[in-house]
C-alpha positions, -999 to 999 in steps of 0.1 A, spaced: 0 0 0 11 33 -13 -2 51 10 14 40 41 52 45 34 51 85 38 75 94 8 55 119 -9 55 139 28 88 142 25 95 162 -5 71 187 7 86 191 39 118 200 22 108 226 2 94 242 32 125 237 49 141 255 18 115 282 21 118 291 55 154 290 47 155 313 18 129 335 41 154 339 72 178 349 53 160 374 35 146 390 66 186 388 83 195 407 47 166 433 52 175 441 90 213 446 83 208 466 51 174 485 56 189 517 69 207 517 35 180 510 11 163 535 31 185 560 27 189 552 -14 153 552 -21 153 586 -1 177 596 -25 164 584 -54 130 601 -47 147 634 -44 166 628 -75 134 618 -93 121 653 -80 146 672 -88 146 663 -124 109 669 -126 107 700 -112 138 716 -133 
């Protein structure tokens, strides 16, 4: 019976694995380099403005 063994499970639980991997590491990126990306996107806008307004 196919159904008993509890292979297909396991693939599944992997990829989550993965995912929550992938996700930690996005969220340890985000924390360390936020203040940056802040502070480009701040720049960028006033860029932006700058080149519409002259």
């Amino acid at each position: 019976m196919r159904f008993l063994r509890g292979d297909d499970g396991q693939g599944l639980v992997e990829y989550a694995l993965v995912l929550v991997l992938v996700a930690v590491v996005v969220i340890a990126i985000l924390a360390l380099l936020g203040p940056s990306i802040s502070e480009w996107f701040s720049n960028a806008g006033a860029w932006f403005q700058q080149l519409l307004s002259g």
